[in-house]
Each structure stands twice: as C-alpha cells, then as structure tokens.
C-alpha positions as a LaTeX table, in Angstrom:
\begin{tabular}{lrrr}
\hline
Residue & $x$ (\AA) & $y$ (\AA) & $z$ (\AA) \\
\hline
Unk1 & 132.61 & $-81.39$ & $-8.92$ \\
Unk2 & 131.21 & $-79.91$ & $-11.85$ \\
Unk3 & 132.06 & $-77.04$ & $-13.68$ \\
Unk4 & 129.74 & $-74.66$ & $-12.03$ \\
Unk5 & 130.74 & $-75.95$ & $-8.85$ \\
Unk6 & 134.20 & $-74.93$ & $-9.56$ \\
Unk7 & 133.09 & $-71.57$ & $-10.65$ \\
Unk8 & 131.01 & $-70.69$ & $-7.73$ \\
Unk9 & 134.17 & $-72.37$ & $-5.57$ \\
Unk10 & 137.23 & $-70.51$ & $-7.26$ \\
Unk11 & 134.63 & $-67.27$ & $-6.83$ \\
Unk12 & 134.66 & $-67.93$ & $-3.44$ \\
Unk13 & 138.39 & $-67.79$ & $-2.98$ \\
Unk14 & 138.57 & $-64.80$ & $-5.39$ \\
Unk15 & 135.92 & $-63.05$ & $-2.91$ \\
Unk16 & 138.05 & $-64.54$ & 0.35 \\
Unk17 & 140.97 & $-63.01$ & $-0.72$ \\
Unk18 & 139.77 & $-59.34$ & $-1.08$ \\
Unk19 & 137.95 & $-59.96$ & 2.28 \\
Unk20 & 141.41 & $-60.58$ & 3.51 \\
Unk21 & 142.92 & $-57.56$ & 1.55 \\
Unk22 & 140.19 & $-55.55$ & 2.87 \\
Unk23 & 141.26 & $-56.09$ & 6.82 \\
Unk24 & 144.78 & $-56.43$ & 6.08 \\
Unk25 & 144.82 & $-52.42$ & 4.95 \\
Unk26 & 145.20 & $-51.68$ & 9.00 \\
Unk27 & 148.77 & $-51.54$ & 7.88 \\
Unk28 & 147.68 & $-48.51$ & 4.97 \\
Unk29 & 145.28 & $-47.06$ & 7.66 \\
Unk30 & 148.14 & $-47.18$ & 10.26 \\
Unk31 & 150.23 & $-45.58$ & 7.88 \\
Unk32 & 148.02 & $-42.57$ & 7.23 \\
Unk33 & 148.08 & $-42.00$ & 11.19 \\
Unk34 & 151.91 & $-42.13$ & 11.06 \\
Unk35 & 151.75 & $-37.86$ & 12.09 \\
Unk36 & 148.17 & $-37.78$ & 13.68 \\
Unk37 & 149.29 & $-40.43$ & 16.17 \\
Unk38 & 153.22 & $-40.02$ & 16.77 \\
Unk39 & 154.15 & $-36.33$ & 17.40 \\
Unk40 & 157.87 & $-37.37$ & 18.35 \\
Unk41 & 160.17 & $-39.14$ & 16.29 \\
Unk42 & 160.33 & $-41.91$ & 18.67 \\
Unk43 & 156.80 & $-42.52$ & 18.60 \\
Unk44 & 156.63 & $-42.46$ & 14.77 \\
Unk45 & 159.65 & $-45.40$ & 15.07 \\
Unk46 & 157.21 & $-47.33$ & 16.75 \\
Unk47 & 154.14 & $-47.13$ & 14.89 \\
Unk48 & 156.65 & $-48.18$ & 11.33 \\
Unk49 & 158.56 & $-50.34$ & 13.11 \\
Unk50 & 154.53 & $-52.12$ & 14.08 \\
Unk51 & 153.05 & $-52.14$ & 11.14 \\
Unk52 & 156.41 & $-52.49$ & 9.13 \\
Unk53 & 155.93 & $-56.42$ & 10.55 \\
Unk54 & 152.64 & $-56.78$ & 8.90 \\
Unk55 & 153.12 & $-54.86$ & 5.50 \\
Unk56 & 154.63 & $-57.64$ & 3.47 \\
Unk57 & 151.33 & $-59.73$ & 4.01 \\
Unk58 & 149.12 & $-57.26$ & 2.96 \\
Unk59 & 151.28 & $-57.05$ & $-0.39$ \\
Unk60 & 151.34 & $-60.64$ & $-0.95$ \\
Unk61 & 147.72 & $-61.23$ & $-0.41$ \\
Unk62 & 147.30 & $-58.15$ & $-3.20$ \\
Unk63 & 149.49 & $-59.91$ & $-5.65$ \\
Unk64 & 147.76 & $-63.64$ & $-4.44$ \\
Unk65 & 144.24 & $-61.54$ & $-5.22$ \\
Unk66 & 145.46 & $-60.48$ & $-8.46$ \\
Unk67 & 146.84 & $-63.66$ & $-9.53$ \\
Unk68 & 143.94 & $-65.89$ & $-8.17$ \\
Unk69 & 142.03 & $-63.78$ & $-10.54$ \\
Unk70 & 144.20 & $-64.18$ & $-13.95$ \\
Unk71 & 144.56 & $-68.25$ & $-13.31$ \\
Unk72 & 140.61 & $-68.46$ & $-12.57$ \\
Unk73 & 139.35 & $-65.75$ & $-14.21$ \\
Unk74 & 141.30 & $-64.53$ & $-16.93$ \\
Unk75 & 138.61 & $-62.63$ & $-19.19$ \\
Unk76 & 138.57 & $-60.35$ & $-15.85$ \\
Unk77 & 142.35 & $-60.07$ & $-15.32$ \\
Unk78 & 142.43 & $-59.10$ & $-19.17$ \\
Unk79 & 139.84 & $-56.62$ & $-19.51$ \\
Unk80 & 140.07 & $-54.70$ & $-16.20$ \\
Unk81 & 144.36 & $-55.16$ & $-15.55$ \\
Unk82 & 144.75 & $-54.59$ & $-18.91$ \\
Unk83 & 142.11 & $-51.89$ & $-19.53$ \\
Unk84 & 142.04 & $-50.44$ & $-16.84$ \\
Unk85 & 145.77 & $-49.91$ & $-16.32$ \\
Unk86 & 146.14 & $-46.49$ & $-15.10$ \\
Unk87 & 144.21 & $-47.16$ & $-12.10$ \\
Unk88 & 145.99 & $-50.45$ & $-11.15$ \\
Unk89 & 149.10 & $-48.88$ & $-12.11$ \\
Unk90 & 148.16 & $-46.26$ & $-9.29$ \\
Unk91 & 147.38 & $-48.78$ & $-6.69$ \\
Unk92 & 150.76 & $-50.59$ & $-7.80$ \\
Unk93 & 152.71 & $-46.73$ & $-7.61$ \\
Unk94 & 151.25 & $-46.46$ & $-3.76$ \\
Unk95 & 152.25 & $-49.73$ & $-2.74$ \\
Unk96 & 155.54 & $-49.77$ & $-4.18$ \\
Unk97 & 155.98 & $-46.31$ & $-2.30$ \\
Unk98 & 155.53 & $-48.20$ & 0.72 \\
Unk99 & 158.00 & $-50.67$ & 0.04 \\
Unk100 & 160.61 & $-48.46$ & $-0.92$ \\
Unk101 & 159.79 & $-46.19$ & 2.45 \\
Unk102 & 160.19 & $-49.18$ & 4.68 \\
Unk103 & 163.44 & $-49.98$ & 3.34 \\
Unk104 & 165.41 & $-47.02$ & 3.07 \\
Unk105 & 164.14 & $-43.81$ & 5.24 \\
Unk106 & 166.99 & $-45.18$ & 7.97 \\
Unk107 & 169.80 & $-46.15$ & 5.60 \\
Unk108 & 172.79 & $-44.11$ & 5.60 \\
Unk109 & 173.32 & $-42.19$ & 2.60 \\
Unk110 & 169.50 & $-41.01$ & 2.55 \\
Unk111 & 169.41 & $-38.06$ & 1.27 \\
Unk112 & 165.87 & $-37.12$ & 1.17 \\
Unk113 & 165.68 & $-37.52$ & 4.69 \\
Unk114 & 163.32 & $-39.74$ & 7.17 \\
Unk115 & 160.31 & $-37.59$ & 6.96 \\
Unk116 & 160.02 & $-37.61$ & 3.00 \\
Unk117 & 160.00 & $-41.28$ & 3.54 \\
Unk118 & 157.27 & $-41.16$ & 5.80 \\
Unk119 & 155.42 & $-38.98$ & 4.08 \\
Unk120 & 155.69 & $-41.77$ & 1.25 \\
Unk121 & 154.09 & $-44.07$ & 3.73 \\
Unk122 & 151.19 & $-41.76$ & 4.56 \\
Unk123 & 150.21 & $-41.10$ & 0.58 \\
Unk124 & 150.37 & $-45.32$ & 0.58 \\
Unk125 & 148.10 & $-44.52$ & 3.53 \\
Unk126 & 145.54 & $-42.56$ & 1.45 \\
Unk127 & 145.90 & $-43.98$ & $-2.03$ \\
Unk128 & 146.00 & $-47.38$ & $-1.58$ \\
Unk129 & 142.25 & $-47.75$ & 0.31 \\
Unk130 & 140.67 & $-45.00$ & $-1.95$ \\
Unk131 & 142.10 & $-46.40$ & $-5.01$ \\
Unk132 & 141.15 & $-50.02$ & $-3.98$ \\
Unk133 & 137.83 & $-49.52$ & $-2.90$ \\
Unk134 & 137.18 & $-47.56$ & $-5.96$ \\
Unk135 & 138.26 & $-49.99$ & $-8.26$ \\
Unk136 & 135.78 & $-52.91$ & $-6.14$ \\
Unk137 & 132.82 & $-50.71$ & $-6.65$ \\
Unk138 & 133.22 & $-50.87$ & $-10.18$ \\
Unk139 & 131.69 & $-54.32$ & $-9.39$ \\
Unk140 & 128.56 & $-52.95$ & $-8.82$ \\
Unk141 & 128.22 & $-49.93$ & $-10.74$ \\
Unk142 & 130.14 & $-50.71$ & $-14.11$ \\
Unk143 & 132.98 & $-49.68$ & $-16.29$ \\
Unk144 & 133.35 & $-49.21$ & $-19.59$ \\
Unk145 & 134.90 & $-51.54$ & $-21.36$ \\
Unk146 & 133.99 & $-53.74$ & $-24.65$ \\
Unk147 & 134.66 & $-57.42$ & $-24.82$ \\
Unk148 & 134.20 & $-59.20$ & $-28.58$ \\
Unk149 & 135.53 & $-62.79$ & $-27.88$ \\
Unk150 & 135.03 & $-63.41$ & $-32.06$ \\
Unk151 & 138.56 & $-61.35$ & $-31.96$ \\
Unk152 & 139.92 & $-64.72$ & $-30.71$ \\
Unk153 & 139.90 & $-66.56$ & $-34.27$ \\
Unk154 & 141.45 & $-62.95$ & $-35.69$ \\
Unk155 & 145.12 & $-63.97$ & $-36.63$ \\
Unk156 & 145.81 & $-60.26$ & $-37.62$ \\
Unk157 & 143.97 & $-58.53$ & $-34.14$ \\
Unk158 & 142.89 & $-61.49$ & $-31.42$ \\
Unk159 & 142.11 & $-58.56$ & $-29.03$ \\
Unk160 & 138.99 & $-59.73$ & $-26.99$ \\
Unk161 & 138.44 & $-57.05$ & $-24.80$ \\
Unk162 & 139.44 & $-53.26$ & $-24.83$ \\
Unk163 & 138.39 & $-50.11$ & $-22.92$ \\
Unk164 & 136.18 & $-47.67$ & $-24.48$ \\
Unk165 & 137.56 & $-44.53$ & $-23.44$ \\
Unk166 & 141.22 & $-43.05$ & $-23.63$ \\
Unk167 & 140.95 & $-42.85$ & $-19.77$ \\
Unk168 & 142.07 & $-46.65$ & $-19.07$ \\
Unk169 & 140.43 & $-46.85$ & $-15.72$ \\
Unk170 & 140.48 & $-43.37$ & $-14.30$ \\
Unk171 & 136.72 & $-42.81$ & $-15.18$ \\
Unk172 & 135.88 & $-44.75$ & $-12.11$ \\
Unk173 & 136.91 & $-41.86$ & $-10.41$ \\
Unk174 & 134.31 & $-39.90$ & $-11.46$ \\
Unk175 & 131.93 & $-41.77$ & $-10.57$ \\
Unk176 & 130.81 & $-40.27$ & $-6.96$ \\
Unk177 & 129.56 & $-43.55$ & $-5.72$ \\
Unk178 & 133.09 & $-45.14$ & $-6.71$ \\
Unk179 & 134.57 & $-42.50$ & $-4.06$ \\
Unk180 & 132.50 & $-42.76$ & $-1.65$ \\
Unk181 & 133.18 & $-47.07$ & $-1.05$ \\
Unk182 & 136.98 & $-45.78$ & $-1.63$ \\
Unk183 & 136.57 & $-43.22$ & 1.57 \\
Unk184 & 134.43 & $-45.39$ & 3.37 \\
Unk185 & 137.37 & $-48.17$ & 2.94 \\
Unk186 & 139.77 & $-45.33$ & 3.49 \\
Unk187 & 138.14 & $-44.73$ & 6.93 \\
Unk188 & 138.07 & $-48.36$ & 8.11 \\
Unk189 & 141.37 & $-49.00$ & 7.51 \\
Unk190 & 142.19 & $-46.04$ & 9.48 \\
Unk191 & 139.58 & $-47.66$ & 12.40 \\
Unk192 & 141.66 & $-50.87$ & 12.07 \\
Unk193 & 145.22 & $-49.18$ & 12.20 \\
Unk194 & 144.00 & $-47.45$ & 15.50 \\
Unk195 & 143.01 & $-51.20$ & 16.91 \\
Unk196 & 146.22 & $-52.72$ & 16.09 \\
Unk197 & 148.17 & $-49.99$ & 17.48 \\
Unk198 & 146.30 & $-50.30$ & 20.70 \\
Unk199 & 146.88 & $-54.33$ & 20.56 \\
Unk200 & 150.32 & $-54.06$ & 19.62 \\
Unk201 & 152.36 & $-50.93$ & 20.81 \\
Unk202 & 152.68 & $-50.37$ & 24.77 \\
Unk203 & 152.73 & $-46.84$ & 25.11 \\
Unk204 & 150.21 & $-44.19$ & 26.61 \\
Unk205 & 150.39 & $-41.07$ & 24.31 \\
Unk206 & 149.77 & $-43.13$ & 21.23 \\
Unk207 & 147.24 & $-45.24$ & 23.29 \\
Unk208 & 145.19 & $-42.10$ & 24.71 \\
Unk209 & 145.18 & $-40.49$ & 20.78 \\
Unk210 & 143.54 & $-44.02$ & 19.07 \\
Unk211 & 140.81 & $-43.48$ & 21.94 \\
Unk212 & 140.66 & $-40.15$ & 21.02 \\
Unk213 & 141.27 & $-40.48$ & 17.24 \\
Unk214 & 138.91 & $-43.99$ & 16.68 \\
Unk215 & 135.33 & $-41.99$ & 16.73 \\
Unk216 & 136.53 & $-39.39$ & 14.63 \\
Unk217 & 137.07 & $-41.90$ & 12.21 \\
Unk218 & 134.01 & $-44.27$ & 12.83 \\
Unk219 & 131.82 & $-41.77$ & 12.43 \\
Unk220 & 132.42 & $-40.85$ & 8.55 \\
Unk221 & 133.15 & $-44.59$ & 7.90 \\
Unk222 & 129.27 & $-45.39$ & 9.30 \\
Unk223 & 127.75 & $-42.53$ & 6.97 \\
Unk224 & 129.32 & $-43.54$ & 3.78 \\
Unk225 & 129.53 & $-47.41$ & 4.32 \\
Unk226 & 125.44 & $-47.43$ & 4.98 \\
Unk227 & 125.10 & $-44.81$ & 2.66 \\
Unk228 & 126.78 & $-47.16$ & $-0.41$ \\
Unk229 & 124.78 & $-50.71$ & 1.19 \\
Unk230 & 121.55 & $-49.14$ & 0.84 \\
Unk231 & 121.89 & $-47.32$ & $-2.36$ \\
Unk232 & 123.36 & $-50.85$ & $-3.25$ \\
Unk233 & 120.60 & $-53.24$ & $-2.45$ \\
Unk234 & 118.03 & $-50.59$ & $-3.67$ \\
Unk235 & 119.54 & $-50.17$ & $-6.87$ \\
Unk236 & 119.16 & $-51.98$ & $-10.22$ \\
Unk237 & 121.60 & $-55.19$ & $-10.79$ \\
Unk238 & 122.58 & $-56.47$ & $-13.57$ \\
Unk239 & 121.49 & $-60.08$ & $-13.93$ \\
Unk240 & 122.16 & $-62.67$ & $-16.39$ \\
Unk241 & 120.11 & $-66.03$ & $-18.27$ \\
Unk242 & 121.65 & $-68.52$ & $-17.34$ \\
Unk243 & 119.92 & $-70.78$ & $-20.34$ \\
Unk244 & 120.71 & $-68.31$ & $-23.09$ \\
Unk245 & 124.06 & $-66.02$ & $-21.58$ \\
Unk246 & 121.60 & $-62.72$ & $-22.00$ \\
Unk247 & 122.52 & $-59.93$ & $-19.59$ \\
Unk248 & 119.63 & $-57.92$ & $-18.57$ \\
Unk249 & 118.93 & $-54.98$ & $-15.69$ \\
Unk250 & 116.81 & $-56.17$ & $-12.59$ \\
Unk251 & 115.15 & $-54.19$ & $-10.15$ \\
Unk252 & 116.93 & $-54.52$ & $-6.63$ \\
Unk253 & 119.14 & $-57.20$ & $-7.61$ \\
Unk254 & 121.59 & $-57.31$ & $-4.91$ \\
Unk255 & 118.39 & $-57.45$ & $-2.42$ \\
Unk256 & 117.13 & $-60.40$ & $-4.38$ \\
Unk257 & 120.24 & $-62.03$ & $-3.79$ \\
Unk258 & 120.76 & $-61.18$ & $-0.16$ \\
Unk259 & 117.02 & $-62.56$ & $-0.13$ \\
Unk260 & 117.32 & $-65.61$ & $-1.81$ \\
Unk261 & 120.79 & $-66.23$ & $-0.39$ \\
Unk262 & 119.69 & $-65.61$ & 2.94 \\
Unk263 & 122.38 & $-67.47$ & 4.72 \\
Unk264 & 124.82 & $-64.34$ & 3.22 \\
Unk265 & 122.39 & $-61.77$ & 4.55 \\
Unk266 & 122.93 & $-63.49$ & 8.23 \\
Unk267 & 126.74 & $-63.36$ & 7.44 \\
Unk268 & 126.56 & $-59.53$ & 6.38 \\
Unk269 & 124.45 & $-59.16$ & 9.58 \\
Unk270 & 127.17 & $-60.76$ & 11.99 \\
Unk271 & 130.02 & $-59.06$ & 10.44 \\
Unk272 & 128.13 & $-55.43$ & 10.72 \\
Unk273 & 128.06 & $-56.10$ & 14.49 \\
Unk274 & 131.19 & $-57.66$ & 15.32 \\
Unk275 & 132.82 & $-54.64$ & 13.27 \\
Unk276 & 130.61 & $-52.21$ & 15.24 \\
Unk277 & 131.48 & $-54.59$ & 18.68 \\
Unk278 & 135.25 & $-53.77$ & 17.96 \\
Unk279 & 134.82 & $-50.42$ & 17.72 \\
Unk280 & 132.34 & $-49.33$ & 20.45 \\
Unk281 & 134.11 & $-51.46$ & 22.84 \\
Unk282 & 137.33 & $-49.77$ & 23.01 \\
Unk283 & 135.65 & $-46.25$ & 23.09 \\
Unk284 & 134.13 & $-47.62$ & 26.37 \\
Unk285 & 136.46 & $-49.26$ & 28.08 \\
Unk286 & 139.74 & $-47.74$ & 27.51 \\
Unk287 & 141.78 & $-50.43$ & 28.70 \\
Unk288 & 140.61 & $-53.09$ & 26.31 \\
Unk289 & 142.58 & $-54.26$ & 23.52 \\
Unk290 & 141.47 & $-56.99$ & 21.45 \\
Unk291 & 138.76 & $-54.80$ & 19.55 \\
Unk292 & 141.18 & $-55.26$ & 16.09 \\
Unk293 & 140.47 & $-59.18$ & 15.90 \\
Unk294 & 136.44 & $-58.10$ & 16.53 \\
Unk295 & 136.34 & $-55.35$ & 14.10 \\
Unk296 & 138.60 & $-57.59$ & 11.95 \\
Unk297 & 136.95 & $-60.62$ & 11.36 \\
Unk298 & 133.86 & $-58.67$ & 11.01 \\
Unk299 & 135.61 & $-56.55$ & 8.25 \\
Unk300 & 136.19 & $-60.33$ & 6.21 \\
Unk301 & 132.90 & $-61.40$ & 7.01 \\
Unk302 & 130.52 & $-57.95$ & 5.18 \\
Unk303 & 133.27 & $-57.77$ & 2.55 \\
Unk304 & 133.44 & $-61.38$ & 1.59 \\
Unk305 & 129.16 & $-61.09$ & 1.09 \\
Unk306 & 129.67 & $-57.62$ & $-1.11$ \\
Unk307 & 131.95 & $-60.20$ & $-3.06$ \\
Unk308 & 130.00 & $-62.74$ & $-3.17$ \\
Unk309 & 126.38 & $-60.96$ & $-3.68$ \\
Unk310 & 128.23 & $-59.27$ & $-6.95$ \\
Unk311 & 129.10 & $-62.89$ & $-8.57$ \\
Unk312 & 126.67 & $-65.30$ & $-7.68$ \\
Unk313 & 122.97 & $-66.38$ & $-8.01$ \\
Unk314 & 123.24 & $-65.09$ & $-11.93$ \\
Unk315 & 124.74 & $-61.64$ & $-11.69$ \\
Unk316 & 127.29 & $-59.96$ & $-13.60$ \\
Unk317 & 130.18 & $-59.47$ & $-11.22$ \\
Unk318 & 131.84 & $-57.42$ & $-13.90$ \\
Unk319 & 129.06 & $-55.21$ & $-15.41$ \\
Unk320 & 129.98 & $-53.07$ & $-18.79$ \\
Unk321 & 128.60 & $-49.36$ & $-19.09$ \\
Unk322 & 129.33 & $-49.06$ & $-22.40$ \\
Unk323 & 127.90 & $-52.37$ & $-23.90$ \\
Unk324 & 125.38 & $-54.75$ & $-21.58$ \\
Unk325 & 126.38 & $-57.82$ & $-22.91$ \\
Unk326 & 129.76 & $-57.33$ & $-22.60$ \\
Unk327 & 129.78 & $-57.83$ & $-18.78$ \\
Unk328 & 131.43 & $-60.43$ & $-17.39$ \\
Unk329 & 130.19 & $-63.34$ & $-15.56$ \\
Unk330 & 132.08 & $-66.32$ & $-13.20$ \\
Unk331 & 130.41 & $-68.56$ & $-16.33$ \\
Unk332 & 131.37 & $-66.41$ & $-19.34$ \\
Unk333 & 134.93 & $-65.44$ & $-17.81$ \\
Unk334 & 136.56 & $-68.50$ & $-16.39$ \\
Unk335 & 139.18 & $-70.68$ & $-17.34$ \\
Unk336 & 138.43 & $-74.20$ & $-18.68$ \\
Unk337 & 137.22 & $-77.07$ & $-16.37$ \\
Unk338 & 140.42 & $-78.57$ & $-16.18$ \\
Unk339 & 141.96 & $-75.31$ & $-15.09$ \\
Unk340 & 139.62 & $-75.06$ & $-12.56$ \\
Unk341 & 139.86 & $-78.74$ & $-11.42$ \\
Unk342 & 143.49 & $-78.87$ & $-11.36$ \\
Unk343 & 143.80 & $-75.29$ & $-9.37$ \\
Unk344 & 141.07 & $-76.91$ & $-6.89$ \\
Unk345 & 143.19 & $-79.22$ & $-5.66$ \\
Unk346 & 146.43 & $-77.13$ & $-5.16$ \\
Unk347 & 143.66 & $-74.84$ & $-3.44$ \\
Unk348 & 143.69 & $-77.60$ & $-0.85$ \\
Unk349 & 146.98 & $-76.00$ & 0.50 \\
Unk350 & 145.47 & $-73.36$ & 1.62 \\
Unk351 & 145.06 & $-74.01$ & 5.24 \\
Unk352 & 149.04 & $-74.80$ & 5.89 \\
Unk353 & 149.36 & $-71.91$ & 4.50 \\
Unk354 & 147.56 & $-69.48$ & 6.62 \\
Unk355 & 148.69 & $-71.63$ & 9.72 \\
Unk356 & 152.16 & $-70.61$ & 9.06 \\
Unk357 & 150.47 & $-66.92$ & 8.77 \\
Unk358 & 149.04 & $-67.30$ & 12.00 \\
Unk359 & 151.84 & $-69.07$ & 13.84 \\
Unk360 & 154.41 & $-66.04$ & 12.07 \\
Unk361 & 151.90 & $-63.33$ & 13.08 \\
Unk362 & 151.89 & $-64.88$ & 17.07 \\
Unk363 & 155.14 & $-65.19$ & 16.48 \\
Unk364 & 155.94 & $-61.30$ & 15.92 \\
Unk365 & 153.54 & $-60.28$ & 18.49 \\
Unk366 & 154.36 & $-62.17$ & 21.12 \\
Unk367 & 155.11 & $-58.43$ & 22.97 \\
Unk368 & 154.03 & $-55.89$ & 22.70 \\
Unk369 & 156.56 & $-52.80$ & 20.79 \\
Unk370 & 157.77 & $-50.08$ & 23.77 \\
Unk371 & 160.38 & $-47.41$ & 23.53 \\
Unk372 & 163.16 & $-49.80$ & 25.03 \\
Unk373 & 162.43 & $-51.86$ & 22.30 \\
Unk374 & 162.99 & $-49.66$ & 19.44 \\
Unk375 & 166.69 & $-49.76$ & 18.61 \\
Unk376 & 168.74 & $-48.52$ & 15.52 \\
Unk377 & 169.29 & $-52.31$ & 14.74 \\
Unk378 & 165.92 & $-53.35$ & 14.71 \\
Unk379 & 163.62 & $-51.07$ & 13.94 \\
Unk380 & 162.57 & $-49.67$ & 10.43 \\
\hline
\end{tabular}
C-alpha cells in the first residue's frame, strides 16, 4: 500500500459516497412531488410517511460525504467548506428544513399548520439537488479560490486557503453550466422519487400520476444530463505533472481519461443504460415496479465515473479560476500516509455497515404503504 495507492483508494470512497448521495436524493425528488402527486391529504400522508423512512440515510451519507472528505482530504474540506460557506450553508438550510418538517407538521401545538410544513419539504425538494449538483460541477469547471500553503509557517496568519471574491460560494451559481448539472440532478431525483413511490406505496391515483408524471421528467433530465457529458468530455481539463506538481490546461481531458481509463468509460456506459432501462420500462409496462433499483444502481454507477474521471489519471479534481496552480489535487490535498493508512483499515468496516443498511431498508419495506396503513400513530 503506498501512498498513492491510498490516495487513489480514499478517492474512491470519496467518489462512492456522492454516487450514493446522488441516488439517495429520491427522497428530495419525492419530496418535490409531495403536491404534483398527492392531491388529498391522505395521499400526501403517504408519500411523507414513504420517504420519511428513507430521509435519515440520505442525511447521514451527506454528513459521511462531508466528513470522508475533511479526514482524507482536508485541503478540500478547508478551502471549499470553508470558502465556500454560503453555498454549503444553503444545502445545510434545505436539509435541516427537511428535518424539522418531518418532525413537527403533525405535533399538536403546530401552529403554522401541516401544509407550511410540507411546503418546507418541497423547497428541500428543489434546493437540495440544484444546490448539490451545482456545487459537484464546480469539479469540473472551477471556483475561485486561492490556496498559499507558505501561510502554514505564518504564526501571526496560517491561513492556507481563502476565496477570492466576497461571494463565498454563490458565484457558482452563475455559472450556467453549474445550473444546468444542478437541474439535470434536480430532474433525476424527481425520476427516482416517482420509482420508489411506485415500488413502495400501494395505491392507484398516485401510481397512475408517476406513469403519467415520469416522462415529463425524463425528458428535461436527458437534454441537460447529455448536454453537460458532452460539453464535459469536449472541453479543456485541467491536468497536472505529476514529476514537478505543475497544473496545466489540456485539450479534452476528461475524454483522455475516459480513453485511457477505458474500464470507467464501460462503467459510464452500463450505468447510462440501466438508468435509461429503469425508466423506459415502467413507461411500458405499467404494472412493473422494480425500475427504482435499475435506474438506481445505474445512477451510482455514471456518477461514481464523473467522480472518478475529475480526480484521477493526473487531473485537478478541485480546479481554481482565479489562480491555476492553486487547484487541488488527491496528491497535493491529502492527509499524511499514516492518516490514510490508519483510515484504510477502519474503511474495512464498510461492508457491515451497509449490510445493516440493506437488512434495515428490507426491513421497512417489507409492504408496501396503503391507506389502512397510515394511522395518526405511525405516520409522519
């Protein structure tokens, strides 16, 4: 195990992680559907009370992302959490919305009523993909920020890195390309909280509108995802020496990658078509159910290969707009080799973990959620 080894590894997890993220968001896209799908109360009660099961895990595997990348990668979790704050600290607002909604729109003493409380669940709906995917294309097209790691020695100022603007993040929303991954995640996590609602709620209405509702939303998702993939690949990368640290612009870098890397291009290839497999299915055959683990695993499968083409095979997975070689790479942002060695084998636990995922998730969905089911007692 050397220490590149346990760069490329812990880059891996990092990359795993917001693969994860990425197809856990059914729960966000599920609740931005919360008044397309449910036009009665009851049916609203169903739809929380389904994806109110699931929510918790898509938080935790947020936080797990976020601290995954201050223990391996700590330049990163300084310069972009810390720089970047007011866009985190938007992502963080949405999702503690959604918290806050599940808990207490059916307490007694509410006073701002169920609906607001919804309503709070369908802004977590919107924000939380947009924001999220916004922040990941950043990846590939930049932010500004300015990292001076000399600052280190300063006794009077050790402030390595710093953002360059008074914005603190919110420049990466103007940045149309930024948007348009943000919609296009925005969009499949609205295709994904159609799919689990058909898996996991028995009941026609709500059924008969995900048929009904799941093109309207593939459709947009298509344009924009192919749109940002191709402008992606086609683009200019930004590449680093690995001999001398120098970062430098290359034509089509994230081609080159997929190129030279060609096992990940057969991986993005897969996941494109089981994601387009869980969606077309359904459309076709309106009894079939199973289209969210399709769709799903392909969702972890493209995103974990955007990941992974941003931070290996010498590329900056971090790239600065306002000064080149202040990107960040998986060599020039890590923590130290023991760090990394140590963390590698607690990483080992990893599988028991997501066992007890799995065996909690059969667990919960065992049956399917019907209007008997929903009860003042149990239901969110």
């Amino acid at each position: 195990m050397t220490y590149d080894f346990l760069q490329h590894y812990w880059w891996f997890l990092i990359s795993l992680l917001g693969a994860l993220l990425v197809f856990l968001m059914f729960v966000q896209g599920g609740n931005s559907l919360l008044f397309t799908l449910g036009k009665t109360a009851e049916e609203r009660r169903m739809m929380i009370n389904s994806t109110g099961r699931k929510w918790e895990i898509t938080f935790t595997t947020l936080v797990t992302f976020g601290g995954a990348f201050f223990a391996s990668f700590p330049l990163f979790y300084s310069t972009s959490f810390g720089g970047a704050y007011w866009l985190w600290m938007l992502i963080l607002f949405s999702f503690v919305l959604q918290a806050v909604s599940y808990e207490f729109q059916n307490k007694i003493g509410n006073i701002l009523g169920t609906k607001t409380f919804q309503w709070f669940l369908v802004m977590n709906g919107v924000l939380g993909p947009v924001l999220l995917g916004g922040a990941v294309a950043t990846f590939f097209d930049g932010s500004n920020f300015l990292v001076a790691k000399q600052n280190f020695t300063d006794g009077i100022e050790p402030v390595i890195s710093s953002w360059a603007n008074a914005s603190h993040g919110l420049d990466a929303l103007l940045d149309p390309w930024n948007i348009i991954l943000g919609l296009a995640v925005f969009f499949l996590a609205r295709i994904l909280g159609n799919l689990y609602f058909m898996n996991n709620i028995k009941d026609e209405a709500i059924e008969r509108r995900c048929h009904a509702n799941l093109l309207v939303d593939a459709v947009p998702f298509l344009i924009l995802f192919v749109a940002f993939l191709v402008r992606t690949v086609l683009k200019d990368g930004y590449a680093f020496d690995p001999a001398t640290g120098v970062i430098f612009m290359e034509p089509m870098k994230y081609l080159n990658n997929l190129l030279s890397m060609w096992y990940l291009a057969v991986v993005l290839l897969i996941g494109v078509v089981l994601v387009l497999y869980g969606i077309i299915v359904p459309v076709i055959k309106k009894t079939y159910k199973k289209g969210i683990w399709f769709a799903g695993i392909g969702t972890v499968l493209t995103v974990l290969v955007l990941f992974l083409i941003a931070g290996w095979n010498g590329t900056a997975y971090y790239p600065s707009n306002a000064d080149l070689q202040s990107s960040l790479t998986i060599q020039n942002s890590s923590s130290s080799e023991f760090t990394l060695r140590t963390m590698f084998y607690v990483s080992l636990l990893i599988p028991f973990v997501l066992a007890y995922i799995i065996y909690a998730w059969r667990s919960l969905d065992r049956k399917q959620i019907t209007k008997e089911e929903i009860s003042e007692d149990e239901a969110y």
